[in-house]
DSSP file (Angstrom, degrees, kcal/mol; ACC not computed):
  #  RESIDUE AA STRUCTURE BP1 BP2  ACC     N-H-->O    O-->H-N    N-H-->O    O-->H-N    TCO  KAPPA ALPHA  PHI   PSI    X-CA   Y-CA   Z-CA
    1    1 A X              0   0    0      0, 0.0     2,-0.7     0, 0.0     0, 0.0   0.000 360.0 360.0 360.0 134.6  -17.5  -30.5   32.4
    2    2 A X        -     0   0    0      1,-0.0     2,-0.2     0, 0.0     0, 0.0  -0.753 360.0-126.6 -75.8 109.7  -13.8  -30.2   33.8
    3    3 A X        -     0   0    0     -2,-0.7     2,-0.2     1,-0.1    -1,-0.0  -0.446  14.6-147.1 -73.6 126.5  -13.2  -27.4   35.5
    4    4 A X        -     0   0    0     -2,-0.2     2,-0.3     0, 0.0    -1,-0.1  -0.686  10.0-153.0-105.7 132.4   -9.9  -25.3   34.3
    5    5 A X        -     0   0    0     -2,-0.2     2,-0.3     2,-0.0     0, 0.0  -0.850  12.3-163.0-116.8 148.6   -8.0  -23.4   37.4
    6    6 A X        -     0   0    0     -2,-0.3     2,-0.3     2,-0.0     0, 0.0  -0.843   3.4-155.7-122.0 146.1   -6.3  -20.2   36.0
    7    7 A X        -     0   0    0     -2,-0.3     2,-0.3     0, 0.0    -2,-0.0  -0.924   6.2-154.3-140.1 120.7   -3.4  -18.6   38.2
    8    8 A X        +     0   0    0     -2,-0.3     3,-0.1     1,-0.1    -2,-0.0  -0.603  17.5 172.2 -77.9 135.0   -2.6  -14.6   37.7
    9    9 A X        -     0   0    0      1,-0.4     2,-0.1    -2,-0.3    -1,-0.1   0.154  53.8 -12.6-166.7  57.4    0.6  -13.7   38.5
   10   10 A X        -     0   0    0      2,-0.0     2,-0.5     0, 0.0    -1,-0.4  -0.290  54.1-135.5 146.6 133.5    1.3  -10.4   37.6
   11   11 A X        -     0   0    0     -3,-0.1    10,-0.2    -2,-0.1     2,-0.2  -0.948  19.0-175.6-127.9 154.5   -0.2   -7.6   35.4
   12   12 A X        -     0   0    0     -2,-0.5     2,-0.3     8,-0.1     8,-0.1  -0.737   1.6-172.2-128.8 163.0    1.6   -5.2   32.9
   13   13 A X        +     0   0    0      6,-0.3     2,-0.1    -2,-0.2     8,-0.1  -0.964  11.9 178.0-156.5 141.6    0.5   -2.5   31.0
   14   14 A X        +     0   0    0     -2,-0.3     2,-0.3     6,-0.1     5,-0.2  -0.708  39.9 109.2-155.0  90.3    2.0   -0.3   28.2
   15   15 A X  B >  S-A   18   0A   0      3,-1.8     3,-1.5    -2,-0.1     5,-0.1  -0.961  76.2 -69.7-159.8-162.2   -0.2    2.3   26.8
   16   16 A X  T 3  S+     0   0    0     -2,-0.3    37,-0.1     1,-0.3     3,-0.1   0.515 122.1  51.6 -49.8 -41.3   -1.2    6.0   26.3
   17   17 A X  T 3  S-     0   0    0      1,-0.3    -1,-0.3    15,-0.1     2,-0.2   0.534 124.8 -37.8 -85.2 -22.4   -2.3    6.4   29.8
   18   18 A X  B <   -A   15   0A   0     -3,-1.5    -3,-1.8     5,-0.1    -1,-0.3  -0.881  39.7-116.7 173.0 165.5    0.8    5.0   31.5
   19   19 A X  S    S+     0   0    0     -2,-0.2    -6,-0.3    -5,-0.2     2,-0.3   0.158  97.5  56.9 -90.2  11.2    3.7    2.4   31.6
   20   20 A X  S  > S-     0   0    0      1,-0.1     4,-1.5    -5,-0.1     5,-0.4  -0.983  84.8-123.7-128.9 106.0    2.4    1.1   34.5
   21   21 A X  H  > S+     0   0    0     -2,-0.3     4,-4.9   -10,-0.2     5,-0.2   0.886 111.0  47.0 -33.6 -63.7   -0.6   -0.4   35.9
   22   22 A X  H >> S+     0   0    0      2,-0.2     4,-1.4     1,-0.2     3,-0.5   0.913 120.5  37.3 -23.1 -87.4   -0.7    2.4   38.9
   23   23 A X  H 3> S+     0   0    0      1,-0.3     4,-1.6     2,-0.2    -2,-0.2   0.819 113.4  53.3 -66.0 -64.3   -0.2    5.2   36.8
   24   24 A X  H 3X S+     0   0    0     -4,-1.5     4,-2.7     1,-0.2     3,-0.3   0.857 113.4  52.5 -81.1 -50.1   -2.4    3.6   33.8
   25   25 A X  H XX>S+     0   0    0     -4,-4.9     4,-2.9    -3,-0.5     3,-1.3   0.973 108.8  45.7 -34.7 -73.3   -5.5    3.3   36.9
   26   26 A X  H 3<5S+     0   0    0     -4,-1.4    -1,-0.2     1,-0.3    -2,-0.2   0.499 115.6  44.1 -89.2   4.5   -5.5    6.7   38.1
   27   27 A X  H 3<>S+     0   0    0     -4,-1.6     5,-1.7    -3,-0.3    -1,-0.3   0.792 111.4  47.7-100.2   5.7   -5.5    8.1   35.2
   28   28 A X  H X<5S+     0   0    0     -4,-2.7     3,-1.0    -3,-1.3     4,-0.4   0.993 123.8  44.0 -60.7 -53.6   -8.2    5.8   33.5
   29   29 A X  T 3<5S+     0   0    0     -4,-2.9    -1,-0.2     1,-0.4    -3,-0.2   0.701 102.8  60.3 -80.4 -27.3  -10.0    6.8   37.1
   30   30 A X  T 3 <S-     0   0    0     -5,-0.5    -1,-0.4    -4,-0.0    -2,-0.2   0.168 116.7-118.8 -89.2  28.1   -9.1   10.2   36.8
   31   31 A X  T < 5 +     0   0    0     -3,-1.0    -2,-0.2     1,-0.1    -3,-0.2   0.741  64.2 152.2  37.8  38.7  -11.3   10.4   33.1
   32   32 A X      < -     0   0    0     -5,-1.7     2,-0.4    -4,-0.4   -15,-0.1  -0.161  36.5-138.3 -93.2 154.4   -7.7   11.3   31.5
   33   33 A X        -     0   0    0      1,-0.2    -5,-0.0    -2,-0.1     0, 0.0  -0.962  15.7-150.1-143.1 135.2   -7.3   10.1   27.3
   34   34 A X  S    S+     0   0    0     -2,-0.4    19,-0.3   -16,-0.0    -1,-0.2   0.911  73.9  98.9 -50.1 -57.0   -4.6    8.7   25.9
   35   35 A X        +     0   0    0     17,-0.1    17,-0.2    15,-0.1     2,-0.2   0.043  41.6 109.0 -52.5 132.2   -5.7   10.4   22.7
   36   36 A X  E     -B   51   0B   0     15,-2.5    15,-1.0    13,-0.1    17,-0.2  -0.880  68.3 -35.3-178.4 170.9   -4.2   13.9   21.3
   37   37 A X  E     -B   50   0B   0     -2,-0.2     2,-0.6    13,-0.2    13,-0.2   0.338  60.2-104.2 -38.8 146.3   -2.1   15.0   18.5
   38   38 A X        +     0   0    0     11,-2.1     5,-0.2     1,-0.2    -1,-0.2  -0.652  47.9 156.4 -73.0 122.2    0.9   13.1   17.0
   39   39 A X        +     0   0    0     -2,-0.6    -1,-0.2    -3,-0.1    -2,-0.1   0.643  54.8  77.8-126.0  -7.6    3.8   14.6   18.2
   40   40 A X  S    S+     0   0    0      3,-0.0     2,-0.2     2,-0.0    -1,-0.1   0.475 110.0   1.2-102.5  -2.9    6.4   11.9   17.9
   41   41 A X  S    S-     0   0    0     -3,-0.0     2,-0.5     0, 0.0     0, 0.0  -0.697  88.2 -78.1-137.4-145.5    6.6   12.5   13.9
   42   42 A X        +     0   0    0     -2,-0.2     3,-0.5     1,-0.1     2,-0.1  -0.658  45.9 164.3-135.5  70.9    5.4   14.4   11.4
   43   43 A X    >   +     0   0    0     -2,-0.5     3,-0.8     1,-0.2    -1,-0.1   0.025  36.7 118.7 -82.4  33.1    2.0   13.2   10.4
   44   44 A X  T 3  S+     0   0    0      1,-0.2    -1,-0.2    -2,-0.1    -2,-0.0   0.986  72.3  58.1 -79.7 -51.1    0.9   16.1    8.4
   45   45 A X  T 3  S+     0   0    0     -3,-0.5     2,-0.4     4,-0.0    -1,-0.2   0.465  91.9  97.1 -51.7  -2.5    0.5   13.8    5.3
   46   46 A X  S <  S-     0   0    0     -3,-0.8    -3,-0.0     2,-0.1     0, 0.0  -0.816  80.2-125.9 -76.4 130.0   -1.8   11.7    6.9
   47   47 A X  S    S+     0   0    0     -2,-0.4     2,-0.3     2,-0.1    -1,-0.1   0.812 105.6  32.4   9.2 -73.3   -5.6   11.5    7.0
   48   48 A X        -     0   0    0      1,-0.1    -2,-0.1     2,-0.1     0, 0.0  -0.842  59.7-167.9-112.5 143.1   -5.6   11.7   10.6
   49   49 A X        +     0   0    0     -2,-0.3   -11,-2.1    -4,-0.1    -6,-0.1   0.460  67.1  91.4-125.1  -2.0   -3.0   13.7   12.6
   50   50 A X  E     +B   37   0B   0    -13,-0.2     2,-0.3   -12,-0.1   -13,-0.2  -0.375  43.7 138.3 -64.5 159.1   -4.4   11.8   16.2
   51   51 A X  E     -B   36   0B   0    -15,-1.0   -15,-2.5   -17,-0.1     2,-0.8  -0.813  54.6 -96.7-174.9 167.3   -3.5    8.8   18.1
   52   52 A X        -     0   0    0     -2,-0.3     2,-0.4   -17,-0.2   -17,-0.1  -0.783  51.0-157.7 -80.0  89.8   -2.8    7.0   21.2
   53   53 A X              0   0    0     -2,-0.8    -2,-0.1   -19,-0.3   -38,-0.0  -0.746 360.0 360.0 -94.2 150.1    0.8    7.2   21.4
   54   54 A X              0   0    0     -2,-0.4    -1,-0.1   -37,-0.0   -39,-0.0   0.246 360.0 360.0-138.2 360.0    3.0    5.0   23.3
């Protein structure tokens, strides 16, 4: 088998918890949820009025 070399070279992040990797860590680490009400419209005619907003 041929071995495949991989090279990282940089991580990004955009979700609930932060826009940042840093920020998005300490609060995964700090047991924080993205999830809580929709506030960025008006989801009262929805099922569900939660989400992970970003």
């Amino acid at each position: 088998m041929t071995e495949k070399r991989v090279v990282v070279t940089g991580v990004a992040t955009i979700n609930p918890l932060g826009n940042d990797v840093d920020t998005s860590w300490d609060n995964l680490i700090a047991g924080k949820s993205g999830i809580g009400p929709i506030t960025q419209f008006d989801a009262s005619e929805f099922n569900s009025q939660i989400a992970g907003e970003v």
